[in-house]
N, C-alpha and C positions, 0 to 999 in steps of 0.2 A: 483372719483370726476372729474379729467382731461376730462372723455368722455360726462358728464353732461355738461362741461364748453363749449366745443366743440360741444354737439348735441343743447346746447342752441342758439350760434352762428349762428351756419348753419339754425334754425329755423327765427333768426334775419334779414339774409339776404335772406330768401326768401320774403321776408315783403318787398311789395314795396313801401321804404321811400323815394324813390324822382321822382316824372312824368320825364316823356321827354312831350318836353312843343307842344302843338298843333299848326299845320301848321298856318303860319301868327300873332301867339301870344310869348310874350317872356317878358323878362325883363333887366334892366340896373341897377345896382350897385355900385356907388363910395363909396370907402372903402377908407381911410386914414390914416397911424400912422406916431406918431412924438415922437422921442427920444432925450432927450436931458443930456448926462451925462458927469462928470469927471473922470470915474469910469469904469473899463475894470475886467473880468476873466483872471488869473493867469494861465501855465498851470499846477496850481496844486487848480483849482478850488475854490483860494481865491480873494477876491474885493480887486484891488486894482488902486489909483491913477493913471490920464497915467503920463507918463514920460512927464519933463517938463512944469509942469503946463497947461495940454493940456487936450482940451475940445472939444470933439463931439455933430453935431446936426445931427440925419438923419431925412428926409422925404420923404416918398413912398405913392402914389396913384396910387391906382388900381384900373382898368374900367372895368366893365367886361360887357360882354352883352350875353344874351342867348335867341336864337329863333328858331322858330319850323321852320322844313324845311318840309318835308314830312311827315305823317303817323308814326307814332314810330321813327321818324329820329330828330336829333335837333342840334346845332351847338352851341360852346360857343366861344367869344373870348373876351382874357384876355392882358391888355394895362396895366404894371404898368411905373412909371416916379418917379424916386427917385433922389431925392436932398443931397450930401452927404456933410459936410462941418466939416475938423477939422482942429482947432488950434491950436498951442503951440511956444516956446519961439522961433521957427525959422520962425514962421511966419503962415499965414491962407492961408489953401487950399479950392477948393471950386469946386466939379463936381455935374452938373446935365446932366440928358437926360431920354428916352426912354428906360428900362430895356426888359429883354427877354423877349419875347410876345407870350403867349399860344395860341393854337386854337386846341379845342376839337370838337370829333364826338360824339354823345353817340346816340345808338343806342336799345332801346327795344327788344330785341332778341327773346319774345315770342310772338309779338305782329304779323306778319304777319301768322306765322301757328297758331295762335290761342292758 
């Protein structure tokens, strides 16, 4: 059963499920999420309260953009900005900025020899 689950796989990934996008074409994507709770993982993986009546909000937006560079060549880059803010009884903190920033090659590997 293990080698069906694995020859099916490998059948899956030779299926080309995502283009590399054509030279001068591409696309942009704002993604957004927003959490806002009182309520933290244990590390024994029960919910619980934070300490001190204390209350997180985060938000992250992500920008991504992908365009074709070349022939089988395409470039992605990825901008997220997250807003972090918790409170409780000693008082509110609050950071935002500019998070780590991706920048992908992906490359079509069969596409120049054909």
């Amino acid at each position: 059963m293990r080698w069906v689950v694995v020859g099916l796989a490998a059948l899956a990934t030779s299926v080309e499920a995502q283009w590399v996008e054509v030279p001068g074409e591409g696309w942009v994507d704002l993604t957004v999420y927003y959490i806002d709770t009182r309520e933290h993982f244990d590390f024994d993986g029960e919910v619980r309260d934070f300490f001190a009546d204390g209350h997180a909000v985060s938000t992250s937006a992500f920008l991504t953009v992908a365009a074709g560079i070349l022939p089988g060549v395409d470039g992605w880059l990825q901008v997220p900005y997250h807003r972090l803010q918790f409170d409780d009884a000693s008082g509110d903190r609050v950071r935002s900025g500019i998070g780590d920033t991706n920048v992908y090659l992906r490359i079509r590997p069969l596409h120049y020899p054909g």
